[in-house]
DRENTORKOL-3810 file (N, C-alpha, C; in nm, 4 decimals):
REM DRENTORKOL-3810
@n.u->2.4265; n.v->-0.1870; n.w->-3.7550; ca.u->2.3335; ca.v->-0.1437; ca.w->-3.6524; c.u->2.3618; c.v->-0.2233; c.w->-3.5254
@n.u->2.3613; n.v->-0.1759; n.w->-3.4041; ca.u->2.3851; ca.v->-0.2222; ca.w->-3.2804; c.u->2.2909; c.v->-0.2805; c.w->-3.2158
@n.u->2.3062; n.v->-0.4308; n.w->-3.1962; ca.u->2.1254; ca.v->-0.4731; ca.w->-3.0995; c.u->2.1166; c.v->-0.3679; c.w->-3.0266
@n.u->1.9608; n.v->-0.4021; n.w->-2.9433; ca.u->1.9272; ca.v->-0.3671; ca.w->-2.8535; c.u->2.0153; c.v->-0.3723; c.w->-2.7054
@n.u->2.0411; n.v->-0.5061; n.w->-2.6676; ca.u->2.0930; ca.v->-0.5531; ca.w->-2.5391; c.u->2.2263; c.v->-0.4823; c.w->-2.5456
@n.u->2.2895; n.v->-0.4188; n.w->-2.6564; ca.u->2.4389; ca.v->-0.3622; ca.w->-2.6374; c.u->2.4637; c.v->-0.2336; c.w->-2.6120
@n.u->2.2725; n.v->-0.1538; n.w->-2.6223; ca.u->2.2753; ca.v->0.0041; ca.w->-2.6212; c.u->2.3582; c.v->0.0529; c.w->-2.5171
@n.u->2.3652; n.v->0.1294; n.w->-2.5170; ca.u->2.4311; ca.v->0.1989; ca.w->-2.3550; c.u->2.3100; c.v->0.2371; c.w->-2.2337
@n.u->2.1521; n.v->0.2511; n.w->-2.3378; ca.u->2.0928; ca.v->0.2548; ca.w->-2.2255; c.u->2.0211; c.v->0.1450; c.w->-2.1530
@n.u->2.0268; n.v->0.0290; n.w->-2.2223; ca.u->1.9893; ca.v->-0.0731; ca.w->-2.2202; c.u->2.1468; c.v->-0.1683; c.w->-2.0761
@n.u->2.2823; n.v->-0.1167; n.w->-2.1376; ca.u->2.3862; ca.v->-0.2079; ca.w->-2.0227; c.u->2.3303; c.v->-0.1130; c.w->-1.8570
@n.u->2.3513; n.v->-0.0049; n.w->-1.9023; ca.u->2.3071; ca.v->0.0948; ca.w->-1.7485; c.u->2.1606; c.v->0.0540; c.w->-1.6735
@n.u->2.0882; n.v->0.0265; n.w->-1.7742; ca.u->1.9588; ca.v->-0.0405; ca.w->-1.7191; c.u->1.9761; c.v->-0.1831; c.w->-1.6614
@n.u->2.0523; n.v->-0.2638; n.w->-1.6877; ca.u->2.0856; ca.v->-0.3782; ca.w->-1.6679; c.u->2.1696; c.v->-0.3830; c.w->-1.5344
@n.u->2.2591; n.v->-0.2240; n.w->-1.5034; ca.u->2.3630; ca.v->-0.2428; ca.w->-1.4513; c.u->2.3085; c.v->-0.1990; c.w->-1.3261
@n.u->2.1746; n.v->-0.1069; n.w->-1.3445; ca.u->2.0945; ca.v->-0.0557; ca.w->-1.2195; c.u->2.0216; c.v->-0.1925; c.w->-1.1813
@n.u->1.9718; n.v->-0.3003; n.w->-1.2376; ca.u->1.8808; ca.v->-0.3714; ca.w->-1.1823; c.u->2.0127; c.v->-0.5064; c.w->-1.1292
@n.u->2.0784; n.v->-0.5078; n.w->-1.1512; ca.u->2.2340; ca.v->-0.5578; ca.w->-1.0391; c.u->2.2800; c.v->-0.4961; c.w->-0.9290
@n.u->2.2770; n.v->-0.3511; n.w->-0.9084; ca.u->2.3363; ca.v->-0.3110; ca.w->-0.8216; c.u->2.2285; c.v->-0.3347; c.w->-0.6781
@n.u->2.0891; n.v->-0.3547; n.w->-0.7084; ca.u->1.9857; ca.v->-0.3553; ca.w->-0.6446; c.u->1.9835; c.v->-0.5116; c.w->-0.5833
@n.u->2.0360; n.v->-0.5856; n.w->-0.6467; ca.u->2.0833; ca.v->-0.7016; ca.w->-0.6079; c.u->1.9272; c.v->-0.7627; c.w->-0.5857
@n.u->1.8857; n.v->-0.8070; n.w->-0.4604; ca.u->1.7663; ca.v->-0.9198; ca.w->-0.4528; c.u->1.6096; c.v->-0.8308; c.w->-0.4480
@n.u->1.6802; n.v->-0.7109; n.w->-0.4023; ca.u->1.5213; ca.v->-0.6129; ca.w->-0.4080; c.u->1.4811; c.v->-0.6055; c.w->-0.5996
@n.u->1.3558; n.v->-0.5355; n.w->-0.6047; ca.u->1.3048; ca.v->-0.5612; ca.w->-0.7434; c.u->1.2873; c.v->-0.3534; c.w->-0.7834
@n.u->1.2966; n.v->-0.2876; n.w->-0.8421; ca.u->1.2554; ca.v->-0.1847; ca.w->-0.8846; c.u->1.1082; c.v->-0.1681; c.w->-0.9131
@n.u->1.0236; n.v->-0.0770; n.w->-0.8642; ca.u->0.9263; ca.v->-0.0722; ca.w->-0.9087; c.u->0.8486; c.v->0.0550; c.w->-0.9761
@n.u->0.9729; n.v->0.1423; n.w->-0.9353; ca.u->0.9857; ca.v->0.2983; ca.w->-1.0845; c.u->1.0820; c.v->0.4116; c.w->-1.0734
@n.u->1.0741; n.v->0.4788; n.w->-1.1739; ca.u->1.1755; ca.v->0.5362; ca.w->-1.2010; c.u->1.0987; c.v->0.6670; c.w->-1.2124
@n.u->1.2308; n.v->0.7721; n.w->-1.1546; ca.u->1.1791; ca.v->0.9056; ca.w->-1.2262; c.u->1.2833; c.v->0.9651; c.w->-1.2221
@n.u->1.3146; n.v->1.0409; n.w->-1.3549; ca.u->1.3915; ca.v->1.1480; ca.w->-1.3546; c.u->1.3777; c.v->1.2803; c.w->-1.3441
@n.u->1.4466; n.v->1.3061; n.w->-1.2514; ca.u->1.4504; ca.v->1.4920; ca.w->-1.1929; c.u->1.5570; c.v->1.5755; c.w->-1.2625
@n.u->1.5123; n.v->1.6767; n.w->-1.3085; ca.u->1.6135; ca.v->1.8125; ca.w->-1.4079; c.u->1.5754; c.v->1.9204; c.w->-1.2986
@n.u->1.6922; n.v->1.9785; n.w->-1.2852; ca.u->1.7059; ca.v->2.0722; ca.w->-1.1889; c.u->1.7238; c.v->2.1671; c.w->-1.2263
@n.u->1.6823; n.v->2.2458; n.w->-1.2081; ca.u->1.7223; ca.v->2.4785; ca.w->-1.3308; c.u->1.8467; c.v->2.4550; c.w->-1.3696
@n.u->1.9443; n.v->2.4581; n.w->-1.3367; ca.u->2.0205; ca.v->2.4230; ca.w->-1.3597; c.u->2.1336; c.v->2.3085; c.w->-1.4752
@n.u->1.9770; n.v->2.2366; n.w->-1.4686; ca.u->2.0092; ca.v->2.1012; ca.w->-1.6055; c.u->2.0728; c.v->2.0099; c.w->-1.5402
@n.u->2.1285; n.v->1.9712; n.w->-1.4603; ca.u->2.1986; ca.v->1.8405; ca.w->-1.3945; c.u->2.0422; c.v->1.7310; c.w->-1.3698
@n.u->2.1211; n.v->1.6478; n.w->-1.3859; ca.u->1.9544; ca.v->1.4958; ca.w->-1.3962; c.u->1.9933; c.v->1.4328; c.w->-1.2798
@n.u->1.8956; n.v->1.3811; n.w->-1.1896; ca.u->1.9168; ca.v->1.3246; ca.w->-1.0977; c.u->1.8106; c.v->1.1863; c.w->-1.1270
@n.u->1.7761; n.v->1.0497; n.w->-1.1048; ca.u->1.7307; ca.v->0.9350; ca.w->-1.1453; c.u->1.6785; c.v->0.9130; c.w->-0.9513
@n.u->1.5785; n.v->0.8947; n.w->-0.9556; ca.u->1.5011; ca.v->0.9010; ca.w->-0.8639; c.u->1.4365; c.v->0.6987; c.w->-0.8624
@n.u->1.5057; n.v->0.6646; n.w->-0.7900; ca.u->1.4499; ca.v->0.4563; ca.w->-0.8203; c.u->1.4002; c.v->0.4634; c.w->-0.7226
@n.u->1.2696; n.v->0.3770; n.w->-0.7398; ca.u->1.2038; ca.v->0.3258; ca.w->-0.6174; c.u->1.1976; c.v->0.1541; c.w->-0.6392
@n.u->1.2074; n.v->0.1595; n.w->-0.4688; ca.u->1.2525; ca.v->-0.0133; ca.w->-0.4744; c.u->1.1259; c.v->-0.0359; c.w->-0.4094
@n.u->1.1258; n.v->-0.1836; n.w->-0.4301; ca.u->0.9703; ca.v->-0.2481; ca.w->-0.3713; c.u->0.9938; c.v->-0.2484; c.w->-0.2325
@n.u->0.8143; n.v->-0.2115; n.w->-0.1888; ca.u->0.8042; ca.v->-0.1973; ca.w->-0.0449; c.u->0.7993; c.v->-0.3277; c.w->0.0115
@n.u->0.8060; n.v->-0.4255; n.w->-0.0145; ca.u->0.8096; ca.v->-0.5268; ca.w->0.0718; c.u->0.9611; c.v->-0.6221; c.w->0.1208
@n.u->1.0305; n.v->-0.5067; n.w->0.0629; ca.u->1.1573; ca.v->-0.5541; ca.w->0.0701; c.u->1.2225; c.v->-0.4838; c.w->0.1718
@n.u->1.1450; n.v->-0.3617; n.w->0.1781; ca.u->1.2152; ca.v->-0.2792; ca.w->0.3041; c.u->1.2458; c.v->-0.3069; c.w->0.4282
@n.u->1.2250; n.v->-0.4269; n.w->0.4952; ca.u->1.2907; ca.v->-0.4632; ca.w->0.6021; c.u->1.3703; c.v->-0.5899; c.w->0.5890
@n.u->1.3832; n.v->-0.6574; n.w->0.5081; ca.u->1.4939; ca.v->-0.7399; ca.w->0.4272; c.u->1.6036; c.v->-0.7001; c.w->0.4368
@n.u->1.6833; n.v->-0.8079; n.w->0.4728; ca.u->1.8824; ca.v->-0.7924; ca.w->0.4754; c.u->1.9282; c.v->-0.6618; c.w->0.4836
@n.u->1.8530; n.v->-0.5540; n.w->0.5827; ca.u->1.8742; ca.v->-0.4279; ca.w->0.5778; c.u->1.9117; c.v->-0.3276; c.w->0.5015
@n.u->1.7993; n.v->-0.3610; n.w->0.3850; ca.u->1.8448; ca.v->-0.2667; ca.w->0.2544; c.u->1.8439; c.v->-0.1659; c.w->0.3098
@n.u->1.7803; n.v->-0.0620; n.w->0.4017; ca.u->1.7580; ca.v->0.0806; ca.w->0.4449; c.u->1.9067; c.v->0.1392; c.w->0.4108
@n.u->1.9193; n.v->0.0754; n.w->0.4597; ca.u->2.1226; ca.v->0.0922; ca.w->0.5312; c.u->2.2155; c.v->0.0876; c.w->0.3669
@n.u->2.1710; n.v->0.0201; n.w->0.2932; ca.u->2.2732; ca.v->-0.0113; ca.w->0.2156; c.u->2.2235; c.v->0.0961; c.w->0.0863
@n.u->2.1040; n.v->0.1786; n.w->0.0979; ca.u->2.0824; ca.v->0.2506; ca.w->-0.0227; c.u->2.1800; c.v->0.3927; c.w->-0.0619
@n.u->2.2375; n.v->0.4183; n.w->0.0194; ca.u->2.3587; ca.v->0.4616; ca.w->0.0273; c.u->2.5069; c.v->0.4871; c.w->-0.1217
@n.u->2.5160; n.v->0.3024; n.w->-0.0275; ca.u->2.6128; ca.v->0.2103; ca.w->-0.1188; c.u->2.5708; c.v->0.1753; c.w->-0.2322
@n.u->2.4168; n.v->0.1661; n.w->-0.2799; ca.u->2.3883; ca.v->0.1085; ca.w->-0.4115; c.u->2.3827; c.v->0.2965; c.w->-0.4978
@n.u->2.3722; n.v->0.4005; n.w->-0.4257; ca.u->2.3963; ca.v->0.5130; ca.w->-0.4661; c.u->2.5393; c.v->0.5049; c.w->-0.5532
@n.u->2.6178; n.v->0.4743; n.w->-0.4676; ca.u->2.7829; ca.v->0.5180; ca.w->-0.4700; c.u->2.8307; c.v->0.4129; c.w->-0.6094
@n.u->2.7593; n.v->0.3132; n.w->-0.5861; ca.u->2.8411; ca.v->0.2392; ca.w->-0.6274; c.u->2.7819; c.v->0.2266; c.w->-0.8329
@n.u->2.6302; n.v->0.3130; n.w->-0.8051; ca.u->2.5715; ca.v->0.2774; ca.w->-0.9478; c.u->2.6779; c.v->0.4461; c.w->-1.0270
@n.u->2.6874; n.v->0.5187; n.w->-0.9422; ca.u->2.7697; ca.v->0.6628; ca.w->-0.9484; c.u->2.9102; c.v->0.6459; c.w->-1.0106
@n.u->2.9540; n.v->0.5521; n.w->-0.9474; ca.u->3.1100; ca.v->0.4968; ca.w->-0.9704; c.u->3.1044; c.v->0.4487; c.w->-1.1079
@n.u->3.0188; n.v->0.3487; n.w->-1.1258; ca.u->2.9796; ca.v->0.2382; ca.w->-1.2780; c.u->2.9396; c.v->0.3395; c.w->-1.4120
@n.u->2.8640; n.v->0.3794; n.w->-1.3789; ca.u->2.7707; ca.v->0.4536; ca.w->-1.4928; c.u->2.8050; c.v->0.6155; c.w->-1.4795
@n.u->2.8555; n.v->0.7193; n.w->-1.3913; ca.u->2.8748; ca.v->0.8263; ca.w->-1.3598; c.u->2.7557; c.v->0.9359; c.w->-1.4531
@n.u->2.6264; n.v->0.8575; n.w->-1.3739; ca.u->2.5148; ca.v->0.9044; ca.w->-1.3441; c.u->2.4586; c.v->0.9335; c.w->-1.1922
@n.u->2.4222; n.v->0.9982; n.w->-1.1457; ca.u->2.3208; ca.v->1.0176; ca.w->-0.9958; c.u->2.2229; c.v->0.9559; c.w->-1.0044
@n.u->2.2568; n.v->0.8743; n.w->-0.8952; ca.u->2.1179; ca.v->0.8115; ca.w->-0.8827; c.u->2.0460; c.v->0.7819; c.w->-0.7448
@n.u->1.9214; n.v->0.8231; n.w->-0.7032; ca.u->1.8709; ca.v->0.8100; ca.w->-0.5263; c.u->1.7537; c.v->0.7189; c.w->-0.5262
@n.u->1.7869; n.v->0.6209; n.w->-0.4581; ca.u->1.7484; ca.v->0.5289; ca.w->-0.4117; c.u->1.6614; c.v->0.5068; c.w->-0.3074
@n.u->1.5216; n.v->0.4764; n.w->-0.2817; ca.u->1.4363; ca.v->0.5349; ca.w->-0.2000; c.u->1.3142; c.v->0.4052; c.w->-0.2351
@n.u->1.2484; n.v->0.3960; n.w->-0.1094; ca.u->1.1247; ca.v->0.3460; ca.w->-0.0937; c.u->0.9978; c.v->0.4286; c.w->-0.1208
@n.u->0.8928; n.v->0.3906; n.w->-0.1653; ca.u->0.7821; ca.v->0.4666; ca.w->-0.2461; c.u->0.7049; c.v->0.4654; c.w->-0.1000
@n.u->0.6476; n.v->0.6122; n.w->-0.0384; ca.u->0.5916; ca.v->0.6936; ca.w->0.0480; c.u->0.4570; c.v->0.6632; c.w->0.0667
@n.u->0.3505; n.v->0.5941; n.w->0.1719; ca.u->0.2425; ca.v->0.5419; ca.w->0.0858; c.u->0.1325; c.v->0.6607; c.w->0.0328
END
């Protein structure tokens, strides 16, 4: 039997809360489209939003969690 910490959904979870680097996650949602393609919807904490110009870099933490895991994933601040 395989621990926990070695699942695959458990390294991708690990590998999303790295790519986010000093901001913190504060939820997740996943979107299914008619179609069936999943899109992962992260919201990062609002008090981080004017910090080391994450705005700018949610982009790159897109591309780069896309590249790692070749999952979609959009990266976004929670709307109040």
């Amino acid at each position: 039997v395989r621990p926990r910490n070695r699942t695959l959904t458990s390294v991708q979870e690990s590998i999303l809360e790295d790519v986010v680097g000093p901001t913190e996650i504060v939820g997740k949602r996943t979107r299914i489209t008619v179609d069936g393609s999943k899109t992962m919807k992260v919201f990062l904490d609002p008090k981080d939003k004017d910090k080391e110009d994450i705005e700018a870099k949610l982009p790159a933490y897109s591309a780069v969690y896309r590249r790692l895991t070749n999952k979609e994933a959009v990266f976004m601040f929670p709307t109040a």
